[in-house]
N, C-alpha and C positions, 0 to 999 in steps of 0.2 A: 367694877366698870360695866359688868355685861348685865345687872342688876339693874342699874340704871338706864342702860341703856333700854330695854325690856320694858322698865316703867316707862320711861319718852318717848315707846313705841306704842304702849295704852294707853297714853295719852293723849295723844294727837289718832287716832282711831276712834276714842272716846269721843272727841272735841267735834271729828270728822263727821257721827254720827248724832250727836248732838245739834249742828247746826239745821243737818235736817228737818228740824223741827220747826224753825224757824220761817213762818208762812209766806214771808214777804220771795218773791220768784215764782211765784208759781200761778200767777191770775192769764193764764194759755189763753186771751179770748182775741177773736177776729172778729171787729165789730162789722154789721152790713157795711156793704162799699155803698156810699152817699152818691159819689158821681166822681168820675176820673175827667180828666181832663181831658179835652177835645184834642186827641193825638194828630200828629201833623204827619206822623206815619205808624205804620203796623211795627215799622224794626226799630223807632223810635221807642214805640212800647217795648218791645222784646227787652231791647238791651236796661233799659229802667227794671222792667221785670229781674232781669237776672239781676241785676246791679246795686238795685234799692230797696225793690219789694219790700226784702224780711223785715227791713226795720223803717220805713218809708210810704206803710200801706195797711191796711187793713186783712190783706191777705199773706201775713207772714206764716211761715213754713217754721214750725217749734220743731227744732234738733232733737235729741233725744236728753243728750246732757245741759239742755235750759228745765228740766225736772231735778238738776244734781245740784247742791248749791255748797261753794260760793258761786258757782260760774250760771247758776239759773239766777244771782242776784244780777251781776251782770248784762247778763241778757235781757230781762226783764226792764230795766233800767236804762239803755241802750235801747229797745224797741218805743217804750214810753216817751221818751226823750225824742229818738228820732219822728213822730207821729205827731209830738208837737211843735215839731221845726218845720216840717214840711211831708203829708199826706195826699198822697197819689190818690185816695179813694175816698178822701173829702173834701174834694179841688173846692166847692164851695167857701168852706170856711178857709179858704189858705189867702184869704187876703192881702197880704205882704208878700206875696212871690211875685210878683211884678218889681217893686222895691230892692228884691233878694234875688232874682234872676242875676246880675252878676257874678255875686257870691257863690248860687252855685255851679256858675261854668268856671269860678275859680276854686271850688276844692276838687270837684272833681280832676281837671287840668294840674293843681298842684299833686293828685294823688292821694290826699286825705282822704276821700271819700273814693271807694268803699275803704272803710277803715284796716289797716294793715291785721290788726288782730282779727277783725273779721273774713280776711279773705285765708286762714291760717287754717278752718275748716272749711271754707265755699270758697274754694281756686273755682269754680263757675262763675263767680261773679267778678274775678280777674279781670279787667280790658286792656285790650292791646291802645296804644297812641289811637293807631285808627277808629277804631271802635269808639274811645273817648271824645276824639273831636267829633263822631256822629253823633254820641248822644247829646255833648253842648250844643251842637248845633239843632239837632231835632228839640232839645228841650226850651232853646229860644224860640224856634218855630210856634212851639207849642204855649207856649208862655203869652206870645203875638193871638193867640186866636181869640 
């Protein structure tokens, strides 16, 4: 049993350091910021900043463990994705957020966004009720300009 056990434990250390290897997580890039959207305030930005940025912008902040993978697959995947749903730093090409402005004062409002596993290491990007109906509201603002 403890043989076994010993092997299932090289195993999975093997497996661990083997994935490694595997390149897909690890493209860290912050393309130039094209153009942000005409904020309707400073704390309107703020709270997007804290809220959204990492995976919402061109100016995401790489953790240390989005280099570790599986969870740099993750991330990676989650920033890509979020970038092409809606980009803070290429308000040009976001064409459908006018369309999509309800949607997101509705995931925000349900809490979905920022995503629960994501706030698991960034409690900064936490909002209180209040804080959230600011941001819906300053991001309609902003949305209107």
């Amino acid at each position: 049993m403890k043989k076994l056990l010993k092997i299932s434990l090289w195993v999975i250390i093997g497996g661990f350091v083997l994935i490694q290897l595997v390149p897909y997580g690890r493209n860290h890039t912050n393309p130039s910021v094209i153009q942000e959207p005409n904020w309707d305030s400073p704390e309107t930005r703020a709270l997007a900043q804290r809220a959204c940025f990492d995976c919402h912008s061109n100016e995401t902040v790489w953790p240390w463990y989005a280099n570790v993978a599986p969870v740099s697959w993750l991330t990676q995947h989650d920033v890509d994705d979020g970038r092409r749903h809606l980009n803070f730093s290429d308000w040009l090409n976001n064409g459908r957020i006018n369309r999509e402005k309800d949607e997101i004062a509705e995931v925000i409002q349900r809490g979905d966004m920022p995503p629960a596993v994501f706030l698991i290491m960034h409690s900064e990007a936490r909002l209180t009720d209040a804080e959230k109906q600011q941001l819906i509201q300053g991001l309609m603002a902003t949305t209107n300009n």
